[in-house]
N, C-alpha and C positions, 0 to 999 in steps of 0.2 A: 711434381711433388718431391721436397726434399727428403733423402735416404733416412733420414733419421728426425724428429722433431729437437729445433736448436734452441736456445736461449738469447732471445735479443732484446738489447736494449736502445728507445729510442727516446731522445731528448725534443722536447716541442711535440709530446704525442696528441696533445688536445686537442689540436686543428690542423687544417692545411694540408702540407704534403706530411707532415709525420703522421697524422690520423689516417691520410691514404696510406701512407706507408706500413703503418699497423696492422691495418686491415689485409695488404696483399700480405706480409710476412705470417699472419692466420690463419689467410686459405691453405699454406703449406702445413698447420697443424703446429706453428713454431708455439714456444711460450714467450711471450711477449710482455715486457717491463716499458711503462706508457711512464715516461718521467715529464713535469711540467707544473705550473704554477694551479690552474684554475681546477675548479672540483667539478664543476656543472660538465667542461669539455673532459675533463680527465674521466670522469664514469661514463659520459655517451662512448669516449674512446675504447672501456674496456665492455661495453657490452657490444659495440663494435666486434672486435677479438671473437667475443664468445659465440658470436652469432656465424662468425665465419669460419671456424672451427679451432680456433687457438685459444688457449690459458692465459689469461691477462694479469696482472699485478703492478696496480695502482699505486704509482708514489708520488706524491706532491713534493715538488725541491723546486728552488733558483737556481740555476745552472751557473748565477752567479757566484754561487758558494761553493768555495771547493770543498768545504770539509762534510756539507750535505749532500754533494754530488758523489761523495766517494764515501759516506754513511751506508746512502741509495744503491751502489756499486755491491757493498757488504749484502743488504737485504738481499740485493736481486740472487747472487748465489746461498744464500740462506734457503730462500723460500723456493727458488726456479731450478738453482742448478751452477757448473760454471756457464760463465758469459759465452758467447761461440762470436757474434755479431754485436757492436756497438756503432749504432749510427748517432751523429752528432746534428741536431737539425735546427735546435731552438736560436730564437734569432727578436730582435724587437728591433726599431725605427722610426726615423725622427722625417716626414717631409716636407722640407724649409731650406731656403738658402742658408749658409755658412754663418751667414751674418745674422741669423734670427735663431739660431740652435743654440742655447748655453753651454757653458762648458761642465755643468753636471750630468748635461743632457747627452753631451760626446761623450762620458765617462759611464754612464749606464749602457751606452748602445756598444759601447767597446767592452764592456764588463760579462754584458749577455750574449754576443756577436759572435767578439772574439776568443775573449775568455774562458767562455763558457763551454767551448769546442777546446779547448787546448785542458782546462776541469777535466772535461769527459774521459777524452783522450787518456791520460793522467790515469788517471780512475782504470779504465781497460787496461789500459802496459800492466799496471801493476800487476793486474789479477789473470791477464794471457801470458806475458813472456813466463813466468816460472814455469807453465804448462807448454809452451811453442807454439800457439798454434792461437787462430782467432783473427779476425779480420774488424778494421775501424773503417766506417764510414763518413766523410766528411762534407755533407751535404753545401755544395757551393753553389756558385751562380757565375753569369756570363760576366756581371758585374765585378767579378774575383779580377778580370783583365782589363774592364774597361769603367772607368767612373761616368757618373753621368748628375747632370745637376738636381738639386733637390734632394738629395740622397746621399750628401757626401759622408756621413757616418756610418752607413749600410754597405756602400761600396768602400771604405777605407778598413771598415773590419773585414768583407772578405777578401783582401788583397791581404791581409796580414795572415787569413787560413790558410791561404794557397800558398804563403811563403812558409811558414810553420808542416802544412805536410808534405812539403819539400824536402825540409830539412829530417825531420821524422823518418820519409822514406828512404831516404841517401842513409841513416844511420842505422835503419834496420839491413838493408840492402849487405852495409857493411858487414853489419855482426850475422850474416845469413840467418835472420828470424825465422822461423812459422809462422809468427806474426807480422800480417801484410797490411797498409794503409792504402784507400784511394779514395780519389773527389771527384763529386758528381757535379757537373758543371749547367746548372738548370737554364732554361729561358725564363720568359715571363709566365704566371702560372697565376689561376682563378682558385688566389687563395680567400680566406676573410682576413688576412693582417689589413688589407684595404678598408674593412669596417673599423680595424680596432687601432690602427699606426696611428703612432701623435705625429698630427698635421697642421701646417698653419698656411695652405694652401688656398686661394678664394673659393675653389671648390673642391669634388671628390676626387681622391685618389684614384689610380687606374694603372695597372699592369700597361707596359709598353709592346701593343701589339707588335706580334703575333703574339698569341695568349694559350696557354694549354693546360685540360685541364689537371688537377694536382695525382690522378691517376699514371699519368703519361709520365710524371715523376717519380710516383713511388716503383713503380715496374722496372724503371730506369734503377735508382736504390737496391731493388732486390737484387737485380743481374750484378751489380758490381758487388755487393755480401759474397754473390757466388762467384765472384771473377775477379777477385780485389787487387789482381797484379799487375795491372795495365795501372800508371799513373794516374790518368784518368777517365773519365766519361762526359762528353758532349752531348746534351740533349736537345733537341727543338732544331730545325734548321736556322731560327734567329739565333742562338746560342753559338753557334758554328760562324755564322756572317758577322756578327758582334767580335766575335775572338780573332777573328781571321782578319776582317777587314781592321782592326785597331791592329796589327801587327805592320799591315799591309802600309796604312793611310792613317794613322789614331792624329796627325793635323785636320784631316780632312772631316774627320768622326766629332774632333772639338767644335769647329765649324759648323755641321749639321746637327749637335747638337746644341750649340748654340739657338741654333734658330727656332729648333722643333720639340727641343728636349721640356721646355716648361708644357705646352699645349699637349704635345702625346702621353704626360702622365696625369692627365686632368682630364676628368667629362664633366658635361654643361649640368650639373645638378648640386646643391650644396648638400653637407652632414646634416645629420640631422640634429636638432638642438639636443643640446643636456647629453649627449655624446660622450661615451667613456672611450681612454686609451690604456693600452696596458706597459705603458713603458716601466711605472714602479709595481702597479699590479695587475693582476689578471684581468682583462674584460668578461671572463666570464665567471664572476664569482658565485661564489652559493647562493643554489636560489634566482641565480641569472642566465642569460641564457647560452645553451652550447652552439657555439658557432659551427661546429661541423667541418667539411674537409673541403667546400665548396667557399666560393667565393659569391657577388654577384654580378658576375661578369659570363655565366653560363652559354646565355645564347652565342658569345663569343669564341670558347672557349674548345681547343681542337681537341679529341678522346686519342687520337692517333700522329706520333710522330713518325714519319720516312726515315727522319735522319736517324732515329733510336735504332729501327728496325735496320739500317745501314750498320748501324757500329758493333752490330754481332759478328760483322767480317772486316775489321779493322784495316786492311790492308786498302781494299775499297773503301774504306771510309774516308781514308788519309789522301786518297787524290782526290776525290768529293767535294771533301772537307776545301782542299787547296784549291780549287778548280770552283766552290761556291764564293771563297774569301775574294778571291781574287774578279773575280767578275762583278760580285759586289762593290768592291775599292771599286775598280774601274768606272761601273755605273756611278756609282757616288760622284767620282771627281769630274768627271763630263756633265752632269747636273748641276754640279756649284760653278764647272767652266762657263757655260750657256747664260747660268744665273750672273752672274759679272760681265758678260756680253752685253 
């Protein structure tokens, strides 16, 4: 239980990992500001809150909008308090080769992706630094270090987060802030973007096993609110083998996924017709349905990471960490060797 109930704000609260995320930041009794596009996910999100012991305050914004995001920024110390916690989570996606994505289409997903985390961002400085103190959350992915096909506007915006709270932490670092940034580096996770992502795949979308569920993230989220001065956090042991092994071998990783990368993010079943996405609006608008923090990918999906529970002792984590990459490369490239024999 945290010393004091905080004020947190999280962007993409409607579903997914920020709706888990919601929820654990509750059980501590926080007040929690649920920012996001849809009404149906935005109210299950705040009676979510209430039921888990925390104060909710529902704001509908585009995190593509700076000047709404940082309106929302106002309300939330109006009505909650100042800010303590800002997690950046909301995120939309396109999956289709390069060649079938428009370029409106790369300009929305880099507008809500990218943007919308640098908005946020934006929004917090303003209203932590005059105070010193406050921590930004930057909810990333393993895909922040490694692209993978079908996804190049989802992995090209979080390659732009992780260089932005790079630069962000080198400058606060500088002016010795109280105000501290860091990024949460996720695996694959049994969200619903898989029901509601515009897709132009022959079939359904699917998280790239190992798959975990969007609890195993938000836990991961809260410990770094409370711990935000490590640069960042690795979550999933795929997350760790992804980051390590593209360091290690990333020819060998284009290779493998060449071969495997269209088939491991597809299962054998189509959408369903008359199918909505929510890249301009919400999938779940009023009156339609809240998709929730789950995905359907459950029976797959693991409640527990080793490597999370690993990185509360960082020191151990970091030869782990180097000692899983590297064994991974290795097996990798002895499998593509045999495969060319």
């Amino acid at each position: 239980m945290a010393e004091r109930s905080r004020v947190v704000v999280i962007t993409g609260a409607s579903g997914g990992v920020g709706r888990a995320t919601a929820r654990e930041f509750a059980a501590r009794g926080d007040r929690v500001a649920l920012l996001a596009r849809g009404e149906e996910g935005l109210a299950g999100a705040a009676e979510d809150v209430r039921q888990a012991g925390g104060t909710p305050l529902e704001i509908p914004v585009d995190v593509a909008d700076f000047q709404a995001v940082d309106a929302a920024a106002e309300r939330v110390e109006n009505e909650l308090g100042p800010i303590d916690v800002w997690v950046n989570d909301a995120f939309t996606g396109v999956f289709a080769p390069v060649s079938e994505i428009g370029p409106e289409e790369f300009r929305r997903v880099t507008e809500v992706t990218y943007l919308g985390y640098v908005y946020g961002t934006k929004a917090a400085l303003a209203r932590m630094l005059p105070r010193d103190r406050g921590a930004i959350v930057q909810v990333g992915s393993a895909l922040a270090y490694r692209g993978i096909p079908l996804q190049s506007a989802y992995c090209a915006a979080k390659h732009a987060i992780l260089g932005f709270h790079e630069s962000l932490r080198t400058e606060l670092l500088h002016d010795g802030a109280g105000v501290a940034t860091t990024m949460v580096q996720l695996p694959a996770v049994n969200t619903p973007q898989f029901e509601w992502v515009r897709s132009r795949l022959p079939r359904h979308a699917q998280p790239v096993p190992p798959i975990y569920q969007p609890e195993v993230a938000a836990r991961a989220i809260v410990r770094a609110a409370d711990r935000p001065r490590p640069r960042e956090y690795w979550v999933g042991g795929g997350a760790v083998q992804t980051i390590l092994g593209n360091r290690l071998a990333p020819g060998v990783l284009d290779r493998m996924l060449a071969r495997s990368g269209y088939a491991s993010q597809q299962v054998d079943k189509p959408y369903p017709r008359g199918r909505m996405d929510n890249l301009w609006e919400p999938a779940d608008k009023s009156g339609e349905h809240d998709f929730g923090a789950h995905g359907s990918f459950d029976e797959r999906g693991r409640a527990v990471s080793v490597q999370q529970w690993a990185s509360r002792r960082s020191g151990r984590l970091t030869a782990a960490a180097i000692t899983t990459g590297a064994a991974a490369a290795t097996a990798t490239w002895r499998l593509l060797r045999r495969r060319r024999g």
